[in-house]
C-alpha positions in Angstrom: 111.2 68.3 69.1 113.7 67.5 66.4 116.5 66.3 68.6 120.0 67.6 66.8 122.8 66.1 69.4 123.0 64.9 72.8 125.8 64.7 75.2 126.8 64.2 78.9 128.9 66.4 81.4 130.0 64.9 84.1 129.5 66.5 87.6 131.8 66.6 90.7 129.8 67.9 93.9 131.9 69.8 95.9 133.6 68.4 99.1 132.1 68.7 102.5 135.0 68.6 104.2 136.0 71.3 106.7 138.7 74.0 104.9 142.4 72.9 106.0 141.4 69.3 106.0 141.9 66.2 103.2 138.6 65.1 101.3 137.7 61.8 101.3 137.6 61.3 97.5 139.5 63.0 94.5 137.8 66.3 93.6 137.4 65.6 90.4 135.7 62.3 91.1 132.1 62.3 89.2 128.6 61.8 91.2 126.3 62.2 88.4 125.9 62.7 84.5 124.1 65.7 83.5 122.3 64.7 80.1 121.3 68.2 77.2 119.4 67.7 74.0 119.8 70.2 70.9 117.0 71.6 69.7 117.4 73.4 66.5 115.2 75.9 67.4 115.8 77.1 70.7 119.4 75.4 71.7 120.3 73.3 74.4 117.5 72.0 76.4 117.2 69.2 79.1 115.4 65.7 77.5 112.1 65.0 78.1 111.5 63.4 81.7 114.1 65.1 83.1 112.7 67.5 86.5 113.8 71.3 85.6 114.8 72.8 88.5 112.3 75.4 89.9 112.2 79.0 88.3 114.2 81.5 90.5 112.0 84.3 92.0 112.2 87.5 89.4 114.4 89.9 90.9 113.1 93.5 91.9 115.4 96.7 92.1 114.9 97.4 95.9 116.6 99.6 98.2 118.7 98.0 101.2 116.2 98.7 104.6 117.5 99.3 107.5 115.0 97.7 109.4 112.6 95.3 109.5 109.2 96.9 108.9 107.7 94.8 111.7 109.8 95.4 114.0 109.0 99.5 114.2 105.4 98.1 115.6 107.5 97.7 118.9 108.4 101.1 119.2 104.5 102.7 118.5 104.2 103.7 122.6 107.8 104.0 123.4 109.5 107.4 122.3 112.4 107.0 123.7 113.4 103.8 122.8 112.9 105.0 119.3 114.8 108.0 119.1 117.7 105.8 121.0 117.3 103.3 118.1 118.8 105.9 115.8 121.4 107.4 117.8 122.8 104.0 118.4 123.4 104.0 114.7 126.1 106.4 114.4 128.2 106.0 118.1 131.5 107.2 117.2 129.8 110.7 115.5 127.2 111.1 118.2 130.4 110.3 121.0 132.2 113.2 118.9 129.2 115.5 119.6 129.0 114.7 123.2 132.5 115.2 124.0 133.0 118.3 122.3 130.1 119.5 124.0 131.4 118.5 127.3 134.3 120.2 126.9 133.5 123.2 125.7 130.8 123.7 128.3 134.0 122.7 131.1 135.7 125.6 129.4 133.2 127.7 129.6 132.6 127.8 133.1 136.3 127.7 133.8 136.3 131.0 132.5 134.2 131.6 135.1 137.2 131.0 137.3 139.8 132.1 135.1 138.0 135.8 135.4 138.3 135.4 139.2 142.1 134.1 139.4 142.8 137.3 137.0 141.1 139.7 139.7 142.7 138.4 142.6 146.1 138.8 140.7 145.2 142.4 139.9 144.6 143.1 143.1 147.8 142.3 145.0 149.5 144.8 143.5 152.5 145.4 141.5 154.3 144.7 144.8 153.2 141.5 145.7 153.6 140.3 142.0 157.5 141.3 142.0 157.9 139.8 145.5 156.6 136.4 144.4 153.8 136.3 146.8 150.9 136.5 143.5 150.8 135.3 140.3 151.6 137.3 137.5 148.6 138.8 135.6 149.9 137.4 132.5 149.6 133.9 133.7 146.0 134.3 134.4 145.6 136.3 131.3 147.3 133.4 128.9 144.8 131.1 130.6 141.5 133.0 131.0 142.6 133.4 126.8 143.3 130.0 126.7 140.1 128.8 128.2 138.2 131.0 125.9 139.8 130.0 122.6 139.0 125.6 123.4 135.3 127.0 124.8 134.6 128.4 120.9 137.2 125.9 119.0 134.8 122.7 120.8 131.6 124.7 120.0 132.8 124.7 116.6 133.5 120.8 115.8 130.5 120.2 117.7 128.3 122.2 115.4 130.0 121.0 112.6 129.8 117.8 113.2 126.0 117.7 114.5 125.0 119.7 111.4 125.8 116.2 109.2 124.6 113.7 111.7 121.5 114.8 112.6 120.6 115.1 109.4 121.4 111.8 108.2 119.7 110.2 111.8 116.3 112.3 110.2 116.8 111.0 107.0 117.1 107.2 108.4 113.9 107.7 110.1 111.7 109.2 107.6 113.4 106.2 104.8 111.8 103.5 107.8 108.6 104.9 108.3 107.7 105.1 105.1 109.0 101.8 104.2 106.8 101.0 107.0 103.7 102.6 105.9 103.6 101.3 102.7 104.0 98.0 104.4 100.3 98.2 105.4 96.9 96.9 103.2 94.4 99.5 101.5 92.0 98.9 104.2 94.4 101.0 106.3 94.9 104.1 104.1 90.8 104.0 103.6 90.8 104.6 106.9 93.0 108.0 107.1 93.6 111.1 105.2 96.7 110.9 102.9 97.7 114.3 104.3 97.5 113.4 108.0 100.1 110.4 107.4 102.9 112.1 105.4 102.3 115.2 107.9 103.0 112.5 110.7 106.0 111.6 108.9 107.2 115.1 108.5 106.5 116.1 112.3 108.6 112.9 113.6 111.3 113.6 111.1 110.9 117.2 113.0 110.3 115.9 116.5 113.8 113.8 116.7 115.7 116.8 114.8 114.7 119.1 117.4 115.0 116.4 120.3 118.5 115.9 119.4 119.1 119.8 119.1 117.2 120.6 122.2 119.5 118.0 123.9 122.9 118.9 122.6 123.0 122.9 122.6 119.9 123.4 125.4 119.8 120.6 127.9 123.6 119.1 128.2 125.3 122.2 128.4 123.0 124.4 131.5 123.0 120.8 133.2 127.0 120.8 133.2 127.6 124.0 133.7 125.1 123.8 136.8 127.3 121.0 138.5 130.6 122.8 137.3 129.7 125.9 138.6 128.5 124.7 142.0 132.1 122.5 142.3 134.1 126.3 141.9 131.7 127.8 144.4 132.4 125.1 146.8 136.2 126.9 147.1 134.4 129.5 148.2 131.9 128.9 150.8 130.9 125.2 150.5 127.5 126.1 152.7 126.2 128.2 149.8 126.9 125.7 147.2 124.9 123.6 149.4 122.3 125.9 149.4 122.4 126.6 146.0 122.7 122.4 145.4 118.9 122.2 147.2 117.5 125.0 145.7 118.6 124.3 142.5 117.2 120.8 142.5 113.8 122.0 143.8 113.6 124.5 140.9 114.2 121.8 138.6 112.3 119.3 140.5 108.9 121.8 140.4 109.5 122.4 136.6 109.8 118.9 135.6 106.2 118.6 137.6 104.7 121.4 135.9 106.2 120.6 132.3 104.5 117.2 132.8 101.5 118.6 133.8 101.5 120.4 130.0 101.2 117.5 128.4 97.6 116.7 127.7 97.9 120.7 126.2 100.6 120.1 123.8 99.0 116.4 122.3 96.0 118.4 121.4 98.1 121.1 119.9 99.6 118.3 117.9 96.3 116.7 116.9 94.6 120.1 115.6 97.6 121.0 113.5 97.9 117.4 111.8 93.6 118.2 110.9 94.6 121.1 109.0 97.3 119.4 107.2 94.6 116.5 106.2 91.7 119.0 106.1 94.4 120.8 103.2 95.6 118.0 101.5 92.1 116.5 100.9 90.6 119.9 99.7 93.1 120.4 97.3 93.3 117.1 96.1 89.8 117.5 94.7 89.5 120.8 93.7 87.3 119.0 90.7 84.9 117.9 92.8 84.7 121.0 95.2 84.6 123.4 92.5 81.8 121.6 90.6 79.2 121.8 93.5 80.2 124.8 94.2 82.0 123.8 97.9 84.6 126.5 97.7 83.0 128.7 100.1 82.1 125.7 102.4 85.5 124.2 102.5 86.6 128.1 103.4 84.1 128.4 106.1 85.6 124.5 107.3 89.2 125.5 107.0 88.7 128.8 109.2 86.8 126.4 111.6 89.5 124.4 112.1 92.3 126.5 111.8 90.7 128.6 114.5 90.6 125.1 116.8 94.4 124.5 116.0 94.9 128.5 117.0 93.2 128.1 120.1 95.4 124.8 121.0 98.3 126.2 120.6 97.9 129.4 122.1 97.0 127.3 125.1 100.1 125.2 125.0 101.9 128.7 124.4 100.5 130.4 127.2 101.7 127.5 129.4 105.2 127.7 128.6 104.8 131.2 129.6 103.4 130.9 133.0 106.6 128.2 133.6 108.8 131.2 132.4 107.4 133.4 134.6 107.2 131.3 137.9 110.8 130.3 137.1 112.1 134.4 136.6 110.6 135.3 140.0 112.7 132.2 141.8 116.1 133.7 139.7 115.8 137.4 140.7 115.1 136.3 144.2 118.0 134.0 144.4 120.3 136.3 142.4 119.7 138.9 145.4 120.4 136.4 148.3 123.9 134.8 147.1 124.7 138.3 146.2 124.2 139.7 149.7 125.8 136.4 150.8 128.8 137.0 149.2 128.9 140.7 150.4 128.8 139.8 153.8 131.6 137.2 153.5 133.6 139.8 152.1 133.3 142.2 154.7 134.0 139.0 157.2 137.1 138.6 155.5 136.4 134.6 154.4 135.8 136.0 150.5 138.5 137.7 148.1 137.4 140.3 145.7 137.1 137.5 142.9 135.0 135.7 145.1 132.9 137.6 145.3 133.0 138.2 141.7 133.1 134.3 141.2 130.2 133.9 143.4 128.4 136.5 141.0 129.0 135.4 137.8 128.5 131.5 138.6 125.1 132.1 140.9 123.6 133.9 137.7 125.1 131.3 135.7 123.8 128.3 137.7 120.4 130.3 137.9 120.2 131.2 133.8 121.4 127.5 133.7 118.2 126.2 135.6 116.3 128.9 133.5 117.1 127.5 130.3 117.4 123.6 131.4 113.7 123.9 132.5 112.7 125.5 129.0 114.5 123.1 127.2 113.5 120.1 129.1 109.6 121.8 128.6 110.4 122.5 124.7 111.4 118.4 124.6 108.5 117.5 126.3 106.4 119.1 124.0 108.4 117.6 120.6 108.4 114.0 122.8 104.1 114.3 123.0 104.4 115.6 118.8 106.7 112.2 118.3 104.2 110.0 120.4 101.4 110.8 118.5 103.2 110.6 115.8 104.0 107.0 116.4 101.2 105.7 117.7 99.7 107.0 114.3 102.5 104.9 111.8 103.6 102.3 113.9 100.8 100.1 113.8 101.2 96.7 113.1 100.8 95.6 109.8 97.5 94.3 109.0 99.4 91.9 106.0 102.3 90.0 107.3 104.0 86.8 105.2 103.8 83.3 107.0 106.7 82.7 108.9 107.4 79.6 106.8 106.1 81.8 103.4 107.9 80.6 100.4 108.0 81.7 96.2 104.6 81.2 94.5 105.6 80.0 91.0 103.0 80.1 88.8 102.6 77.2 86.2 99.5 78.0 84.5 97.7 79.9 87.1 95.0 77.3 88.3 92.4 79.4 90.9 90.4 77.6 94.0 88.7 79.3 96.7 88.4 76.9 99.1 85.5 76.9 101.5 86.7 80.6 102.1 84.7 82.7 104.7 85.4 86.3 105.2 84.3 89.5 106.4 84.8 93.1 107.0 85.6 94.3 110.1 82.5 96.6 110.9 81.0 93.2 111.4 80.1 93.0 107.4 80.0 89.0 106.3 80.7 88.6 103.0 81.2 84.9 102.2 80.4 82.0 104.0 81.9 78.5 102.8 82.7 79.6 99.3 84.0 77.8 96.6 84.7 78.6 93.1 87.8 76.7 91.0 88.8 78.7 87.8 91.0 76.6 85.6 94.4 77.5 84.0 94.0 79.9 81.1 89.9 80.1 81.3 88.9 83.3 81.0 86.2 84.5 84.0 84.1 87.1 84.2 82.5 87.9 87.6 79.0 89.7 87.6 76.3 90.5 89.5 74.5 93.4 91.8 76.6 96.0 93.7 77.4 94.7 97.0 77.4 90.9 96.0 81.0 90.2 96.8 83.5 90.8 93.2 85.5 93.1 94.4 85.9 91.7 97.5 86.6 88.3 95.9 89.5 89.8 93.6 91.0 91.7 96.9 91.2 88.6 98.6 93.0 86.7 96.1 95.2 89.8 95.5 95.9 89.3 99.7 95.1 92.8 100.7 93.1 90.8 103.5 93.3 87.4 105.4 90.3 85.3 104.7 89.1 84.3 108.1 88.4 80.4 107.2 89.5 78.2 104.1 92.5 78.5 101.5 93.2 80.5 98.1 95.4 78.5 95.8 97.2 79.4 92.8 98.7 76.7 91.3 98.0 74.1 94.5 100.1 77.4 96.7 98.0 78.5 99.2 98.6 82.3 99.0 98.9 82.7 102.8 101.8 80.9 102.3 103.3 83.1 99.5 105.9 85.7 100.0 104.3 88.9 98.9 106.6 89.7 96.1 106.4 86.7 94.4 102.5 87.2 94.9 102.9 90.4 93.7 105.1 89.0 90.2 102.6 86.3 89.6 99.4 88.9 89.0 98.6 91.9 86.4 96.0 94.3 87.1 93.9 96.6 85.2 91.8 98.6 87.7 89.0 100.4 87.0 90.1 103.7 89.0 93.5 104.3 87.0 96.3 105.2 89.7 99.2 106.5 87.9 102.3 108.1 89.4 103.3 112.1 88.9 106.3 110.6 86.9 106.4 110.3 82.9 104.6 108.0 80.9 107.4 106.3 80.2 108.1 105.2 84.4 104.6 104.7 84.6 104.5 102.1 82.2 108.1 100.6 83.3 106.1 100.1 86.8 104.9 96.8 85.4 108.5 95.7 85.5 111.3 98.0 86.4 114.1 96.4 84.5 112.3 96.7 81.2 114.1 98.4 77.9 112.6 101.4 76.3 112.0 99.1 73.1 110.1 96.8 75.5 108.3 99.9 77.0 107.3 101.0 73.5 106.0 97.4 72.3 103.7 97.5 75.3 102.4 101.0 74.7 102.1 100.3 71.4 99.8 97.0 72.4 97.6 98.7 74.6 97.0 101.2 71.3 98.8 104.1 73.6 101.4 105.2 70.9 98.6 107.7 68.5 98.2 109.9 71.7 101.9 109.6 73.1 102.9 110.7 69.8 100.7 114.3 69.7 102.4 114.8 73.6 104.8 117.6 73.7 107.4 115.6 75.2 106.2 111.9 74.3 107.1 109.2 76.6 108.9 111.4 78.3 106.1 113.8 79.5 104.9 114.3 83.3 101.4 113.2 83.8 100.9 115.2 86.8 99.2 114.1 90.3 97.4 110.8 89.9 97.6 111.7 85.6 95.6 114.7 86.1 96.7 115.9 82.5 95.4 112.6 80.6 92.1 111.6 80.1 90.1 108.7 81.7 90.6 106.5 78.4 94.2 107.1 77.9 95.0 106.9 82.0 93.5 103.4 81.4 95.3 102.3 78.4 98.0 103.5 80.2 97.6 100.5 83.2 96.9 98.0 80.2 99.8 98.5 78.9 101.6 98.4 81.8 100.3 95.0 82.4 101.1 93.9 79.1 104.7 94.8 80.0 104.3 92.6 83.4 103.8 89.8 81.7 102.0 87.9 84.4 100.2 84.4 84.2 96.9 86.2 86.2 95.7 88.8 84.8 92.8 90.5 86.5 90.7 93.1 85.1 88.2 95.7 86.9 86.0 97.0 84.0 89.1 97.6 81.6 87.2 100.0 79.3 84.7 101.7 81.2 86.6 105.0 80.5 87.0 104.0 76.6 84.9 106.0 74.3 83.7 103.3 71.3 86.3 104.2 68.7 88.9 103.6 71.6 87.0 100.1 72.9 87.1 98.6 69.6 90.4 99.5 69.2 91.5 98.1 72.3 89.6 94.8 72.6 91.9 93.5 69.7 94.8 94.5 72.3 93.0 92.8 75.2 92.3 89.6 73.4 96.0 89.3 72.3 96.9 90.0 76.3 94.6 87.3 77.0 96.4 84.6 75.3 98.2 82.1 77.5 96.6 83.6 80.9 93.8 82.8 83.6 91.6 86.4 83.1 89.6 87.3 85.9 87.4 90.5 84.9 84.6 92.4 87.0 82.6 93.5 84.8 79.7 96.3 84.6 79.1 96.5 80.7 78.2 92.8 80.5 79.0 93.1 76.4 82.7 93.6 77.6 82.5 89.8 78.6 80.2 88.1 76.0 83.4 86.2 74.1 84.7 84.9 77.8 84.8 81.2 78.7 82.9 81.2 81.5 80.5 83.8 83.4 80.5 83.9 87.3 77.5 85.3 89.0 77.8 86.7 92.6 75.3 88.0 94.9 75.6 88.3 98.3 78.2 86.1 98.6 77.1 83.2 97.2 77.9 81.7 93.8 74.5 82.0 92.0 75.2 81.2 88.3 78.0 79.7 86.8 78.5 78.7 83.1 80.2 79.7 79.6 77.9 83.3 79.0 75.8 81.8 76.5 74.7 78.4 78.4 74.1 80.6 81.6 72.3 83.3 79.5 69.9 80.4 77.9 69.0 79.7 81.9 66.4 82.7 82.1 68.0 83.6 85.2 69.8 87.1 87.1 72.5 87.1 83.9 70.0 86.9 81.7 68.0 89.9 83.5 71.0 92.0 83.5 71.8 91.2 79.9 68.1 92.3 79.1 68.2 95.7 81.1 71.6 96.6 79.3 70.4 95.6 76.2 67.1 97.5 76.7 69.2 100.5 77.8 71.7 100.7 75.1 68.1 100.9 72.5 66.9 103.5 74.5 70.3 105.6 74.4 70.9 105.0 70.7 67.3 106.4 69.9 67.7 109.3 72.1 70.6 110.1 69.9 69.0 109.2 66.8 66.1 111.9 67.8 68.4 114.3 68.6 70.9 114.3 65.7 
């Protein structure tokens, strides 16, 4: 380094004194001498010898959570506590809601009252009116008026009000459950249909809406007007309200038993219709592969099977809401009957005005249609409570991948590999290594090899962390990864994989997923590394086309120079590779091994790899079966060894003869 100039600055830590009080020494008292060195190349650096302070973690566009994803795991069996978790979050909206609706359901059976006072007003007389001995029917009219305009005014803020935060609670839940379902390793989503996880989503998004609806305009208001109506009937006989109090609670009492009998009816209705959501989602998301073994006609005959298992389900949980109608409509027409003869008889005793008796009327039916509708509702919530419990138990499981509690920023420098005396296996009981160890040096490139089943994809899960190794450490760099934050895990490696995943977005987000702050000039570069620009170019809207579901409208060679570019933009120090050109025709391969060996440059490679010829210029060749390391070597030391490489080199080598003079007989 040609050093230019050199100078010091002077630094002044700042005081530790408490705000308000007098330091101990001047502020502008030195502690140190901060020395820089010119460089005429690259500008002011720090001198040789001098520590650099360690690299910040790259920052990531991310959206603010609202919760911790672990903490949802706590709320998998408990319903309530959930729903309550997002009501809590907007009080002084959800206190609006409740008091509105408390008041307009007051009103409402005041009016009740207000219709008798206007009766009994009516019928005094003229005469009484003028002699002062009754009100004036205008009185009670202003307020019967009165009571009805603040019953529909407090419906209306209520409604208005509920219609923005319920919304918003839904949209709060659905933003945390799928922050914490992505939250969880592939091993999880191999394990479930796509479809039956975003249709869990959807029906506890649904569940809560309709919990919080159900409550506000179907439970609150028949449970108010129950206990308002039997406080006005207590003016007029307090025996009957008694009466009406036990009977009342009995009704309710027997519904809540035979609601909660339901349940098991309306989980199995939940279950079936989340199977045909699955069974739809997986069907159409291989039409390929159905229509070329010609399954249509199978998946049909499937799809009726199960539809016709979700029918059944839910006519059963259907028919059970209507036997709870029913049972409750005989105990309303028999009880309408009884207060009505009741209040008859008190008339003719002379202990009951005429609007008594029409009080006692209109608030028995109300208090009835009130325990009518409470005992629906309450069923109807019941049913969305068993849809959200399933629901939850489905997406709240813990996450299989959690950082250390004492996890700190991987940063890379150089990107030295060690498996140390690792051990692992699957959880259907599946060992896969036992005491392995295998060091791969900064910058080497590796290729692993070996028979299906010997452990190479497994070996480049684990060090990507998508599982725990069971015994033993992986280091990057000295950092045992268990001991990595995810993210920075996540910054420090580039993959190519073999299966292309891209995103229904443009080309040009696809390629940016490598790293989200990226220009469009640095997109380009990229694509134009990974030789992506010739058929970007002949697209009908370039970069900026939509590659449709999983880049349905590209082929398998351009979905995976797609992903190398994209790690080309990532940059990364570990680059790992899963056959990168298995879906290259030759033209294309040729083409992009040029691009490959410039990615290579000033990274630790690690590449499964199938075509052995895709490795043959690699440092070093790893071979793997079951488990165990059984060659190891730079490819042409190991392939001198007469060993497994060298059988597999032979067989593809033999193969490729045969193939070429199949085509040469066949011109």
């Amino acid at each position: 380094m040609q050093r230019i100039a050199r100078f010091a600055v002077k630094i002044a830590a700042p005081s530790k004194e408490a705000p308000g009080t007098v330091p101990d020494r001047p502020l502008d008292q030195p502690i140190g001498e901060l020395v820089l060195e010119r460089n005429a190349d690259i500008g002011w650096v720090l001198p040789a010898g001098i520590p650099r302070a360690t690299p910040a973690t790259p920052l990531v566009n991310r959206q603010p959570t609202s919760t911790r994803a672990d903490d949802l795991c706590h709320y998998a069996d408990r319903p309530i506590a959930f729903l309550l978790r997002y009501l809590r979050r907007r009080p002084i909206a959800h206190t609006v809601i409740l008091v509105a609706v408390l008041g307009a359901v007051a009103c409402s059976v005041s009016t009740q009252y207000g219709v008798k006072f206007l009766v009994d007003t009516l019928s005094a007389g003229p005469a009484a009116v003028g002699s002062g001995q009754a009100t004036h029917p205008w009185i009670a009219f202003v307020l019967l008026v009165s009571l009805v305009s603040a019953d529909n005014l407090l419906w209306r803020v209520a409604s208005w009000r509920a219609s923005s935060t319920f919304v918003g609670v839904t949209g709060d839940l659905r933003s945390d459950l799928f922050r914490h379902l992505t939250g969880h390793s592939p091993d999880y989503f191999a394990d479930r249909l796509p479809g039956v996880l975003t249709s869990r989503i959807t029906a506890t998004s649904n569940a809560v809406f309709q919990i919080e609806n159900m409550f506000v305009w179907n439970v609150l208001p028949p449970l108010v007007a129950t206990i308002g109506a039997i406080a006005f009937l207590t003016m007029v006989s307090g025996e009957m309200a008694g009466v009406l109090v036990v009977v009342a609670a009995a009704v309710m009492l027997v519904m809540f038993r035979i609601a909660a009998a339901g349940r098991p009816l309306h989980h199995a209705f939940a279950d079936k219709a989340a199977a045909v959501d699955g069974q739809m989602v997986d069907v159409i998301g291989n039409m390929a592969l159905v229509r070329a073994f010609g399954g249509i006609a199978r998946e049909h005959s499937r799809f009726d099977s199960t539809v016709t298992e979700e029918m059944t389900a839910r006519r059963r949980s259907l028919l059970y809401l209507e036997k709870l109608r029913l049972i409750h409509a005989l105990v309303v027409v028999v009880m309408t009957l009884a207060l009505l003869a009741w209040a008859i008889s008190l008339w003719q005793a002379g202990r009951a005005t005429t609007g008594d008796v029409v009080l006692v009327c209109t608030l028995g039916l109300s208090v009835l249609s009130a325990t009518r509708d409470l005992a629906v509702a309450l069923v109807d919530v019941t049913q969305h409570m068993a849809r959200l419990s399933e629901a939850l138990a489905t997406l709240l499981s813990p996450h299989e991948l959690e950082d250390h509690p004492q996890a700190s920023a991987l940063v890379p420098n150089g990107a030295r590999i060690r498996f140390e005396n690792i051990s692992f296996g699957y959880r259907d009981g599946k060992q896969v290594f036992d005491h392995f160890d295998l060091e791969i040096e900064p910058g080497q490139r590796v290729g692993l090899v070996g028979p299906s089943g010997g452990g190479k994809s497994t070996l480049i899960a684990l060090l990507q962390r998508f599982y725990h190794v069971k015994s033993g450490r992986i280091l990057i760099d000295g950092h045992d990864i268990a001991r990595a934050t995810e993210e920075s895990l996540r910054h420090a490696i580039a993959v190519v994989p073999q299966d292309t995943a891209l995103l229904n977005r443009t080309l040009l987000e696809n390629i940016r997923y490598g790293r989200p702050d990226a220009t469009d000039a640095e997109v380009w570069e990229a694509a134009k590394a990974a030789r992506c620009e010739p058929f970007i170019k002949n697209l009908p809207h370039g970069m900026n086309t939509v590659v449709g579901d999983r880049g349905v409208k590209l082929s398998g060679g351009q979905r995976q120079r797609i992903a190398i570019a994209r790690a080309f933009l990532k940059d990364a120090p570990l680059l790992i590779l899963d056959e990168a050109t298995s879906a290259l025709d030759s033209e294309a391969e040729d083409a992009i091994r040029e691009a490959l060996s410039q990615l290579f440059t000033g990274r630790t490679v690690i590449a499964v790899a199938h075509r052995l010829s895709t490795i043959r210029d690699f440092d070093r060749v790893v071979m793997l079966r079951d488990g165990k390391l059984a060659e190891d070597g730079p490819p042409q030391v190991v392939l001198k060894s007469a060993g497994m490489y060298h059988t597999l080199v032979s067989h593809e080598a033999t193969r490729l003869c045969e193939e070429m003079g199949a085509g040469m007989a066949h011109p």
